[in-house]
N, C-alpha and C positions, 0 to 999 in steps of 0.2 A: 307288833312293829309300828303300829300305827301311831302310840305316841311316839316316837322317837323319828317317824317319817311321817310324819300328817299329810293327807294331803293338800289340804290350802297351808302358805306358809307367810310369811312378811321377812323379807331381806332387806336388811338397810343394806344402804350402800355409799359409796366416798361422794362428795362434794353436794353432803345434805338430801340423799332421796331416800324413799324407799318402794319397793317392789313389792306387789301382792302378786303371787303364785297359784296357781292351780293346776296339779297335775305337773308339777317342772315347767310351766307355760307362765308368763308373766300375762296378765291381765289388764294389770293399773298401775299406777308408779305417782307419787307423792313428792313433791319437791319443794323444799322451803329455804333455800339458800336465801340471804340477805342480801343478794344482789336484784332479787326483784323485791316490789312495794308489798308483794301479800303471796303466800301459798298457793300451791293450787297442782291442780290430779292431773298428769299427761305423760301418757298416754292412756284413754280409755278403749280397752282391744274390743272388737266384735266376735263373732267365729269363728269368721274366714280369720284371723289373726291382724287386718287391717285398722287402723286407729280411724272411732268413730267421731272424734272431738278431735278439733285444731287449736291452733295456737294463731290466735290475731283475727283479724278478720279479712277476709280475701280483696276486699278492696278501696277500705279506710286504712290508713297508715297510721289514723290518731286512736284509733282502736285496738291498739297494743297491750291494753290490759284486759282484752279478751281473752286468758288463757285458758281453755281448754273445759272446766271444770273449776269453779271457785266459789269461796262467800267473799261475799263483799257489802256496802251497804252506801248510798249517796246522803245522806243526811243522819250522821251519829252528832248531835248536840249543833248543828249545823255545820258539821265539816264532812268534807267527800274522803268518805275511803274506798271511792267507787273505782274514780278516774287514776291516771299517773301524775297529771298536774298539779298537786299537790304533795307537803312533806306528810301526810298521814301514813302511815304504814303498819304492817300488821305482821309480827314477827311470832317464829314459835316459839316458847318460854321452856320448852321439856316437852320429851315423848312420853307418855304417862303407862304405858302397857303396849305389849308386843305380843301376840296370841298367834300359834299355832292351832290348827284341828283338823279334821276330817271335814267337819261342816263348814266353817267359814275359816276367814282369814279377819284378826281386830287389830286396828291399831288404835290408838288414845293419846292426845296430843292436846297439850295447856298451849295457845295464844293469846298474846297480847294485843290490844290495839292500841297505837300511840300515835298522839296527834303531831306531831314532828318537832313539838315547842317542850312541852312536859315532859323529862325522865320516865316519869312515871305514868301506866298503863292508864285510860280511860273505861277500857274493860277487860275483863279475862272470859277467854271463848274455848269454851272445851269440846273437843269434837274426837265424835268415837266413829271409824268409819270401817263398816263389813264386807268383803267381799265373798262372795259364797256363791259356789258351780250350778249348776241347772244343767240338764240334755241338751244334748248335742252342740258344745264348747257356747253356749250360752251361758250369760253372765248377772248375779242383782249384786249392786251396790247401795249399801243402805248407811245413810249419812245421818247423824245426829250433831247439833248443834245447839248446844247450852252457851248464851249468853249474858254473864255476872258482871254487874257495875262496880266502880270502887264508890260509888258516892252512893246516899242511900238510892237515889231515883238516878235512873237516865231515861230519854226520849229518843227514840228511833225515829226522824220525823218520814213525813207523808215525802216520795217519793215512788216512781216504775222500778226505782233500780235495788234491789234487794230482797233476799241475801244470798241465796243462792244459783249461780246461773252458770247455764251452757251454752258453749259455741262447737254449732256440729262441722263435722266434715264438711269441707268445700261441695264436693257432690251428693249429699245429701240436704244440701240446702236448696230452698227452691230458686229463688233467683238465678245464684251460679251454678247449681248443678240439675239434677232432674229430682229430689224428693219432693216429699208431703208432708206438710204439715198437719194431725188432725189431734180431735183433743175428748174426751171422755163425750162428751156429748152428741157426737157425728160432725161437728162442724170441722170442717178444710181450710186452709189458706189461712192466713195472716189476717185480713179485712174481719172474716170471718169469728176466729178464736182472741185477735188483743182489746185486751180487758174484760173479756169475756171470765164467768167463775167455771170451773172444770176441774174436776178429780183427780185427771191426768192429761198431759199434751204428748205427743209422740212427732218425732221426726224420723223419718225412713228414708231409703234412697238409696242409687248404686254404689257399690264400694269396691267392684271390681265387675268386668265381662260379666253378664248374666247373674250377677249375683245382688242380693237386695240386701240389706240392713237396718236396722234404729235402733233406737234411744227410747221409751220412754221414761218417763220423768212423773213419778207420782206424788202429789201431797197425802198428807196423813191429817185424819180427821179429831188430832189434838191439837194440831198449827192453829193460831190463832188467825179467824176468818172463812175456815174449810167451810166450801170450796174455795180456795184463793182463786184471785184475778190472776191472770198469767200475762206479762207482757213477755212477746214473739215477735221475732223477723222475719221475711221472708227469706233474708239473705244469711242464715242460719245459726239465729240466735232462739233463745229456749227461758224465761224465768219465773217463778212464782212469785208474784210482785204485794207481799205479806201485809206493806205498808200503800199501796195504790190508791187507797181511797179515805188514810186518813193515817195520823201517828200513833205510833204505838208504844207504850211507858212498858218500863220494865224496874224491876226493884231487886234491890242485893239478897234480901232476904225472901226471895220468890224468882228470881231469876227467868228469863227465855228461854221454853228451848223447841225447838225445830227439827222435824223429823220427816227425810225424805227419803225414797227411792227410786235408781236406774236402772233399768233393764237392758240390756244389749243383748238384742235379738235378732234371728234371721228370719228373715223375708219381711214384707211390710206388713204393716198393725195389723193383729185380728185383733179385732174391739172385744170379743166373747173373752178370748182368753189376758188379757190388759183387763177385763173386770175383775177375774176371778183372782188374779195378782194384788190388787189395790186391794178385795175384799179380807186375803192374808193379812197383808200391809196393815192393814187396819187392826186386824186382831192382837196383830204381835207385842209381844211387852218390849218395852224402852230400854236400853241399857244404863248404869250405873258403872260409876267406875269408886272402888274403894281399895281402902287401905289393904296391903294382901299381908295373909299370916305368914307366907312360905318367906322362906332364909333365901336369898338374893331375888327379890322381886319388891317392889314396893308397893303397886299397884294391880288390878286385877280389876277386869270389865266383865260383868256378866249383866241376863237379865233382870227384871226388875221383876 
């Protein structure tokens, strides 16, 4: 029964989302309607069932393109596909694979990025994103991102803001709520951890009565720069900042690509066990997404 009931599963759903399942439990959910400037993951669930990632920031109104779980990047060829205030935007092109299993949950999605003036894309961004169960209604999301230029070279320039980032829950941030920030190395707080290199940063905090939570947010020691520099907020922001300390060129025929994980755990960081996750992390082969043999499928993601 198990192929025909997996249990992780991916439900798309009406007006552009889709849902990753576990156990009949939604998890994660994916939204790329054309009414916002870029994609992006929200809800991300902790155990208690509580969403650990917001949407905006609690008390910037111009920080609307906070959603929850996104890429994004402040300087593609010198244009922001960071902020809202600008025509650049990042549209999906196709969902490229849809995966049931027992083990994880895949999905594989072609994006474009288009600077608001050109029809045509300035890159294509392929991202394969996993969700897969751990004990006790804990959760890893493991994010890949391949970034393809149309021109032979492009330049990611030297920016804090990319590619990947989080905005955690209101109360789990320190400012507005009661968590911690701390990051592979033992260091706390904000002062402490931005621009600091670290393996991993973790944000924890309450998410209900007596109950704790977080996020960590791991890099992988094939990103170019590991350990990245991580720009953080106090006020609960979270990012590997890939390009911090200087530009980064990419080419069509060798392409970008980025490979992260999140963990949504209960209680706050234990540093011993956040090692022994990264030290997986690291092990694990990359995914590939190719042409599939079978009659109504096109594509198919497995490992490398």
């Amino acid at each position: 029964m198990s192929d025909i009931l997996p249990r992780c599963k991916i439900r798309p759903l009406p007006d552009h989302q889709v849902a990753f399942l576990i156990d009949g439990r939604e998890r994660l959910r994916w939204h790329f309607g054309s009414q916002y400037p870029r994609p992006f993951f929200y809800p991300f669930l902790g155990p208690s069932g509580e969403p650990l990632t917001r949407m905006g920031h609690p008390g910037a109104p111009n920080h609307d393109h906070h959603r929850s779980i996104w890429f994004a990047h402040r300087m593609v060829l010198g244009i922001d596909f960071w902020s809202d205030q600008t025509q650049a935007r990042i549209r999906q092109q196709q969902w490229l694979a849809y995966e049931d299993g027992d083990e994880e949950a895949v999905m594989a999605v072609r994006l474009g990025w288009y600077d608001g003036h050109n029809p045509r894309e300035l890159l294509q961004q392929e991202l394969v994103a996993a969700v897969r169960p751990l004990d006790r209604g804990e959760t890893l999301l493991e994010l890949q991102a391949t970034f393809r230029p149309i021109a032979d070279v492009l330049e990611f320039g030297q920016t804090n803001f990319g590619f990947l980032a989080v905005r955690v829950a209101k109360s789990i941030s320190e400012h507005f709520g009661a968590g911690q920030l701390t990051n592979s190395e033992g260091a706390t707080g904000e002062p402490a951890i931005f621009g600091k290199t670290a393996r991993w940063v973790d944000y924890s905090g309450p998410v209900q009565a007596d109950c704790i939570e977080g996020v960590t947010y791991f890099d992988h020691p094939s990103n170019p720069g590991f350990p990245s520099h991580w720009h953080v907020r106090s006020d609960g922001w979270m990012g590997a900042s890939v390009c911090m300390t200087g530009p980064v060129p990419t080419r069509r025929e060798r392409p970008l690509t980025l490979r992260y994980l999140l963990h949504a755990h209960r209680g706050p960081i234990n540093a011993d066990r956040a090692a022994n996750v990264a030290v997986e992390f690291a092990k694990s082969a990359p995914f590939i997404i190719e042409k599939s043999r079978k009659k109504h499928s096109h594509f198919v993601v497995r490992r490398l």
